[in-house]
ZAMARZA-673917 format. One record per residue (C-alpha): residue number from 1; residue in one letter; x, y, z. Coordinates in steps of 0.5 Angstrom, whole numbers. Each point is the difference from the previous one (the first is absolute). Example, Ala and Ser with C-alpha at 12.3 -4.5 7.8 and 13.67 -1.06 7.14 Angstrom:
REM residues 2
+------+------+-------+-------+-------+
: resi : resn :    c1 :    c2 :    c3 :
+------+------+-------+-------+-------+
:    1 :    A :    25 :    -9 :    16 :
:    2 :    S :     2 :     7 :    -2 :
+------+------+-------+-------+-------+
***
This chain:
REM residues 279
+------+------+-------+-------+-------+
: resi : resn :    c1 :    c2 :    c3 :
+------+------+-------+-------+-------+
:    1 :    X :   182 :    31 :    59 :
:    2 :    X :    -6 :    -4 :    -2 :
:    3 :    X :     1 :    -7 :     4 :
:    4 :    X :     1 :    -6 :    -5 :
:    5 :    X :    -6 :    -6 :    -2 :
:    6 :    X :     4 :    -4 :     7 :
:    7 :    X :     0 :     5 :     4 :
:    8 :    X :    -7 :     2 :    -1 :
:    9 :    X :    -3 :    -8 :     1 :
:   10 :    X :     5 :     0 :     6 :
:   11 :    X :    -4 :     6 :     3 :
:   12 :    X :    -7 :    -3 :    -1 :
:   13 :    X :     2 :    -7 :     2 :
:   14 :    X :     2 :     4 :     7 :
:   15 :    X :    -8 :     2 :     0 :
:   16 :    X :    -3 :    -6 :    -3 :
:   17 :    X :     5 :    -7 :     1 :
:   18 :    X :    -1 :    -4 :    -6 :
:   19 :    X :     0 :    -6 :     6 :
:   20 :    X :    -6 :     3 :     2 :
:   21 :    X :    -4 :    -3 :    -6 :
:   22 :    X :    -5 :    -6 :     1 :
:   23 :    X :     3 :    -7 :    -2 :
:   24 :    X :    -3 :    -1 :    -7 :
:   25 :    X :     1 :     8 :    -2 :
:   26 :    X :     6 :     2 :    -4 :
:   27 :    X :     2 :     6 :     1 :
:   28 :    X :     7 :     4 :    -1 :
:   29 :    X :     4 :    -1 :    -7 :
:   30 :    X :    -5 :    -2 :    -5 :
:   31 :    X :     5 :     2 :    -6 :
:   32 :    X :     7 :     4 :     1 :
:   33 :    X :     3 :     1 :    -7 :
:   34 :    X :     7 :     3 :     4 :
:   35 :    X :    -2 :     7 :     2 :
:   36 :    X :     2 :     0 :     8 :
:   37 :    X :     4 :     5 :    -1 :
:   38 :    X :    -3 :     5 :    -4 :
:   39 :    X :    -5 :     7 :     3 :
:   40 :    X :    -6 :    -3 :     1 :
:   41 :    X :    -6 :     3 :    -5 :
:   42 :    X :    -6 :    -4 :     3 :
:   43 :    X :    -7 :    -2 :    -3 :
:   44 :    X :    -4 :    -2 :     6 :
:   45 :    X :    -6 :    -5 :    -2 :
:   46 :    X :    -6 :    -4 :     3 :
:   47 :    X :     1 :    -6 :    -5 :
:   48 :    X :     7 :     0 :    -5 :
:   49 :    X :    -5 :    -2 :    -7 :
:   50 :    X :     2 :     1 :    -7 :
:   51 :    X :    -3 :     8 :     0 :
:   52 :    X :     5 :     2 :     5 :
:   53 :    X :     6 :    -3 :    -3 :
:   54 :    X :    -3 :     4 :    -6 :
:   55 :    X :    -1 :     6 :     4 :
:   56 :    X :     8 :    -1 :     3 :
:   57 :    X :     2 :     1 :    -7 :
:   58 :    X :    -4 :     5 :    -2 :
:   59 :    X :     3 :     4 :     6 :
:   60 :    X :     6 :    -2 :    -3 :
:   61 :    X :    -1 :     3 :    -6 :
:   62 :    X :    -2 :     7 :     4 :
:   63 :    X :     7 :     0 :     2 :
:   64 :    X :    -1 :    -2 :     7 :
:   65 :    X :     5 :    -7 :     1 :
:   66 :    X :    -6 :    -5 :     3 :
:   67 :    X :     5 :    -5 :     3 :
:   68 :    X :    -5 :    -3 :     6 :
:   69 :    X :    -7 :    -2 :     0 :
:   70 :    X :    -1 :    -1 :     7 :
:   71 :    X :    -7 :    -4 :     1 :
:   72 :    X :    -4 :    -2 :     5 :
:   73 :    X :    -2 :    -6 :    -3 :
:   74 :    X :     4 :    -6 :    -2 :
:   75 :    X :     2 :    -2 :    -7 :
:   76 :    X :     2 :    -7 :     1 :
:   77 :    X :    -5 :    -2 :     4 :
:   78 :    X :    -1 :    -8 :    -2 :
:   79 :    X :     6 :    -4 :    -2 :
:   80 :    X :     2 :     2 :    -8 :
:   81 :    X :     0 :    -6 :    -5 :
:   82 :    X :     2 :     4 :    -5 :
:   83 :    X :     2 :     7 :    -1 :
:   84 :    X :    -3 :     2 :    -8 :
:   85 :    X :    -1 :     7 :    -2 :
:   86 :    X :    -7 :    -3 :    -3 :
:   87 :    X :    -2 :     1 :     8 :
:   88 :    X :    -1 :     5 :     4 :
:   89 :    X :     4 :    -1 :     6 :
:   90 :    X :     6 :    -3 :    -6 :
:   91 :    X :    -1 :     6 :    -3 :
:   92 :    X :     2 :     5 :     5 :
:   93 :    X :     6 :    -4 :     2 :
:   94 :    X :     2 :     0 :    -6 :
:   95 :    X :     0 :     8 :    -1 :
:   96 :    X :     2 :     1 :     7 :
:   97 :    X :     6 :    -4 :    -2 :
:   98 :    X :     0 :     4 :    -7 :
:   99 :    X :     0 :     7 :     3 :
:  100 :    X :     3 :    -2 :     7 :
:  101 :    X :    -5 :     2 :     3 :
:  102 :    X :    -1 :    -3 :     7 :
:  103 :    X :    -7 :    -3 :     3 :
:  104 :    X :     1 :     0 :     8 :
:  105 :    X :    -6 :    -2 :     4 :
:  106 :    X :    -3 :     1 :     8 :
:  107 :    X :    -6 :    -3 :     0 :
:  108 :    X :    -2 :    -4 :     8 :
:  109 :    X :     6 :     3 :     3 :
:  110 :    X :    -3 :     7 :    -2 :
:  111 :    X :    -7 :    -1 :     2 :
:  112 :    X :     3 :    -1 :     7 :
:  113 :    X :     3 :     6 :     2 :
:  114 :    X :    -1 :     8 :     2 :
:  115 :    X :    -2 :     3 :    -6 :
:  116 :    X :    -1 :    -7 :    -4 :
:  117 :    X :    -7 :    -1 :    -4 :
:  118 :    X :    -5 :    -2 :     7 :
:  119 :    X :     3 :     7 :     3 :
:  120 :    X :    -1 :     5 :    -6 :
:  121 :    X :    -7 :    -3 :     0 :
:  122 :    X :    -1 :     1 :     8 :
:  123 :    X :     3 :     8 :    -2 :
:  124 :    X :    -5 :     1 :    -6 :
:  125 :    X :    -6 :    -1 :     4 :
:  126 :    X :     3 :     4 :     6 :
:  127 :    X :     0 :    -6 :     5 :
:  128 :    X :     3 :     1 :     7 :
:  129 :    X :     3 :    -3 :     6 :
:  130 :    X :     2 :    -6 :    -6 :
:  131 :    X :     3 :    -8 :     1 :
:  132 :    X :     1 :    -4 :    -4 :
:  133 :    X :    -5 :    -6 :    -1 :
:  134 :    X :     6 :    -6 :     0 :
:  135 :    X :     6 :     2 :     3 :
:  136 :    X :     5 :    -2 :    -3 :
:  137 :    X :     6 :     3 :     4 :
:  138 :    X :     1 :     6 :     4 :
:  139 :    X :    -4 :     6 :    -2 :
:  140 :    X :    -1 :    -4 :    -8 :
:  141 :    X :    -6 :    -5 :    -2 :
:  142 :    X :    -5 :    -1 :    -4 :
:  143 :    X :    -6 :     4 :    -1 :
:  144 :    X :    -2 :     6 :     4 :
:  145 :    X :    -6 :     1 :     4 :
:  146 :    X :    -2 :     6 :     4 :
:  147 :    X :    -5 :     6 :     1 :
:  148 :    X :    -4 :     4 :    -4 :
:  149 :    X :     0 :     8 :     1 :
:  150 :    X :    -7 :    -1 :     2 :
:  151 :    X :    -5 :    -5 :     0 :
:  152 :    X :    -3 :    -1 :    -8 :
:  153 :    X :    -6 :    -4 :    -3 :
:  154 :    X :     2 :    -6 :    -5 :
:  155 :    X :    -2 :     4 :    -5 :
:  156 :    X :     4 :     6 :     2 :
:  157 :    X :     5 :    -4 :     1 :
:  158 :    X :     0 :    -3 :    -6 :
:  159 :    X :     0 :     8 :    -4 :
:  160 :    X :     6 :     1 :     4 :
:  161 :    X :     3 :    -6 :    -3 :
:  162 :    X :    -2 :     2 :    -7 :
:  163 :    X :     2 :     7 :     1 :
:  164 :    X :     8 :    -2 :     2 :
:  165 :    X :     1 :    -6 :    -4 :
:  166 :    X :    -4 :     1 :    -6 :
:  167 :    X :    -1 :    -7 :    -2 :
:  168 :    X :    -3 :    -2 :    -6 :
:  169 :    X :    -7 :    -3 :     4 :
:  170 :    X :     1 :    -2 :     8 :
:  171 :    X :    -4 :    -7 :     2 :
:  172 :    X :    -3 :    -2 :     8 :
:  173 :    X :    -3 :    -3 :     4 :
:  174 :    X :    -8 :     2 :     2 :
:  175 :    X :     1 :     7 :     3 :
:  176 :    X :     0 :     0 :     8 :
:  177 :    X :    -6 :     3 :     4 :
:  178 :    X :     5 :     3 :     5 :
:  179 :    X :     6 :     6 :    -1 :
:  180 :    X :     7 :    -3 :    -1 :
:  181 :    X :     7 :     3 :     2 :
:  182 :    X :     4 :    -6 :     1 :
:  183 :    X :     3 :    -1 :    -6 :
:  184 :    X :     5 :    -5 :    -3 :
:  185 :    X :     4 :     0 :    -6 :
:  186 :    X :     4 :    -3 :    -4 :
:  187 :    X :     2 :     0 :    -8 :
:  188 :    X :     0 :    -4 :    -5 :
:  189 :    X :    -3 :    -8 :     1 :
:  190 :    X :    -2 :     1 :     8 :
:  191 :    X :    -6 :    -5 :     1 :
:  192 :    X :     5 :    -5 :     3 :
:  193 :    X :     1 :     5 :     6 :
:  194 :    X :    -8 :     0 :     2 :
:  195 :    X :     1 :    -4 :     6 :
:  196 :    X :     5 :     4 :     3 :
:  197 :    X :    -4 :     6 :    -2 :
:  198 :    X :    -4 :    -2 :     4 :
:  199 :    X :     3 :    -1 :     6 :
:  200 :    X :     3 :     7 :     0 :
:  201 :    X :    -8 :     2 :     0 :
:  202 :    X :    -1 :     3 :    -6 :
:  203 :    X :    -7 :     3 :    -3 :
:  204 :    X :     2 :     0 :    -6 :
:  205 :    X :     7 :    -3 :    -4 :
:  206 :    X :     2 :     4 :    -7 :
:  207 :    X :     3 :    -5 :    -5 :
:  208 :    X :     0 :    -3 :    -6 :
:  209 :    X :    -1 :    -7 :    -5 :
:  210 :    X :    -6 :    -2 :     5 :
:  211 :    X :    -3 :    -7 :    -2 :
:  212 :    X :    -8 :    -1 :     2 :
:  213 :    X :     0 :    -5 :     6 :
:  214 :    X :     6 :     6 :     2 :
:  215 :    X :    -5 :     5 :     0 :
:  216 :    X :    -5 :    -5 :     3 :
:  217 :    X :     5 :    -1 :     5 :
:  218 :    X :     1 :     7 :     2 :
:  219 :    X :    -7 :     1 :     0 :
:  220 :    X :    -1 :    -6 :     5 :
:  221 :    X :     5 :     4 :     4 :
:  222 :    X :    -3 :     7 :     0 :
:  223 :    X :     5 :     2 :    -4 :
:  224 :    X :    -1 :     5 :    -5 :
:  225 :    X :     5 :    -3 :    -6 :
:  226 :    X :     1 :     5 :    -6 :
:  227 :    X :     4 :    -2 :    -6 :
:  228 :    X :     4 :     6 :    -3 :
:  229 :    X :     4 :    -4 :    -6 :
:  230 :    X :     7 :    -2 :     0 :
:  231 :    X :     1 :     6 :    -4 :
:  232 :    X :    -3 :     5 :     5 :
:  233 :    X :     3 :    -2 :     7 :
:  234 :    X :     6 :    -1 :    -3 :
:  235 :    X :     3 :     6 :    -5 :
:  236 :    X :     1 :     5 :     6 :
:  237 :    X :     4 :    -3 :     3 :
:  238 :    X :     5 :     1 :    -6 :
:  239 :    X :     0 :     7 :     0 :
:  240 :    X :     3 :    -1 :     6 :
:  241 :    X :     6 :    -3 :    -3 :
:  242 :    X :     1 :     5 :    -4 :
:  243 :    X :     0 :     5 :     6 :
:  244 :    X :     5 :    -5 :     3 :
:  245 :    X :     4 :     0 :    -6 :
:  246 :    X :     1 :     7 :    -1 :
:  247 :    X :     1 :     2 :     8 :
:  248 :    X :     6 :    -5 :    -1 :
:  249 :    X :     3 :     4 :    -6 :
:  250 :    X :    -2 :    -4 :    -6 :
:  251 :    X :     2 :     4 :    -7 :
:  252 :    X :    -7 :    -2 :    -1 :
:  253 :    X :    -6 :    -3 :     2 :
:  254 :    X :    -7 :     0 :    -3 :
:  255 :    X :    -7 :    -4 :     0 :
:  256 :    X :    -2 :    -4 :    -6 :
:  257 :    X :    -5 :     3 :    -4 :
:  258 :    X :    -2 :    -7 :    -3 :
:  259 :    X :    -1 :    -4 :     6 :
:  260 :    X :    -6 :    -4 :    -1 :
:  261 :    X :    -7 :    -2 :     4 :
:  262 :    X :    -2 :    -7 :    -4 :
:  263 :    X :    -7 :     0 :     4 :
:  264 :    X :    -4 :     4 :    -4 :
:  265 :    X :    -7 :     3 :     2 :
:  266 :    X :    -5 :    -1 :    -7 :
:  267 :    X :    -6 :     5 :     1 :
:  268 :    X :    -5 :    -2 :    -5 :
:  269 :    X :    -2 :     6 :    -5 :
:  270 :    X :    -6 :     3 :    -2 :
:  271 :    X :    -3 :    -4 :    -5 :
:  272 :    X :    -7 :     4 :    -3 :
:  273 :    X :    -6 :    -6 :     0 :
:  274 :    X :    -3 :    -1 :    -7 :
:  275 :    X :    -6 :     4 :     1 :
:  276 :    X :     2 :     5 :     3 :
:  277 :    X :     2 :     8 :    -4 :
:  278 :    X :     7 :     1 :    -1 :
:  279 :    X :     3 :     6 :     3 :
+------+------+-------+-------+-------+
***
């Protein structure tokens, strides 16, 4: 028999504690219309937006009961003053309400842990002998850091990265005269952790929403930085969850199709010169 929305949420809270979360996240419940005791059909998101409520009910149509979407991202992030379906955070409650769809939400809590966000980017880049770079507890903590197969120039690296993220550009620091293989990582806004990264003796650090004076920072450091994207180095992580979901015996778990990368990359495109012959 399939386990119910409670006791699905119960098994994950035993992997990633909602405890765990950082004193201004919100994680856990961010909308539960009454569905706990329910079979669990989960849609597995980074970020809860209008678009995957859309898709939720469109899975409904299909015949399949979306009665979970399972984000990494909080809903509720800032104190609401009003909830209005003129806005999109207001609008989705009010569906989820509607439809009694529930939005649950691990986002600190599952950066932390084995086979969190930090850990499956560790995995895609093959690092070995990995810790974290901020521990946390025992065995758990922020970032990962570790060893490259072998040896790789930055811009090797930096296909590399490419290659298993497919982010839509990829920004750094100036390339490094030497070979990297110590490499730390981190999804999402990372930057703050530099100074720890450091200390681990990281050539290289991979994560994202890196502001100038981080990239100089990091360059002062002999720190090879390279910003992914939110998006990139985060979005792995949830086919994880759905992996999680279905070994734990969900009637149904999937991966939204409609999640979304906000920063876009504009490639400018070929305009022919006045003076030149068309074609």
């Amino acid at each position: 028999m399939a386990p119910t929305v409670i006791e699905l949420i119960r098994d994950f809270e035993a992997w990633a504690d909602p405890s765990w979360q950082e004193p201004w996240d919100n994680c856990g419940w961010q909308v539960e219309p009454g569905i706990g005791q329910q079979p669990a059909n989960l849609l597995v998101c980074l970020t809860p937006t209008p678009a995957v409520m859309a898709e939720a009910l469109a899975w409904r149509q299909r015949g399949v009961g979306v009665n979970l979407i399972f984000a990494h991202h909080p809903l509720i992030f800032t104190p609401l003053t009003c909830v209005s379906k003129q806005e999109a955070v207001g609008a989705v409650v009010q569906l989820a309400i509607a439809h009694q769809i529930g939005i649950y939400s691990a986002h600190t809590n599952f950066d932390q842990v084995d086979r969190g966000t930090a850990d499956i980017l560790a995995q895609l880049l093959t690092l070995q002998e990995v810790e974290p770079v901020v521990r946390t507890q025992p065995g758990i903590g922020y970032g990962r850091v570790g060893l490259l197969p072998s040896p790789l120039t930055g811009a090797d690296l930096l296909d590399l990265i490419y290659t298993r993220l497919a982010p839509c550009q990829l920004l750094h620091s100036p390339l490094p005269p030497g070979p990297i293989q110590r490499l730390a990582v981190l999804g999402g806004s990372g930057a703050s952790f530099l100074e720890a990264v450091a200390d681990t003796g990281a050539q290289a650090y991979l994560t994202a929403d890196c502001k100038f004076h981080q990239f100089q920072s990091a360059r002062d450091r002999q720190i090879f930085l390279i910003d992914a994207g939110h998006f990139a180095t985060e979005r792995p992580a949830c086919g994880e969850l759905v992996r999680f979901f279905q070994a734990q015996g969900a009637a149904w778990a999937s991966l939204s199709q409609q999640d979304e990368d906000f920063r876009c990359s504009y490639r400018p495109r070929l305009v022919a010169h006045a003076d030149e012959p068309d074609g």
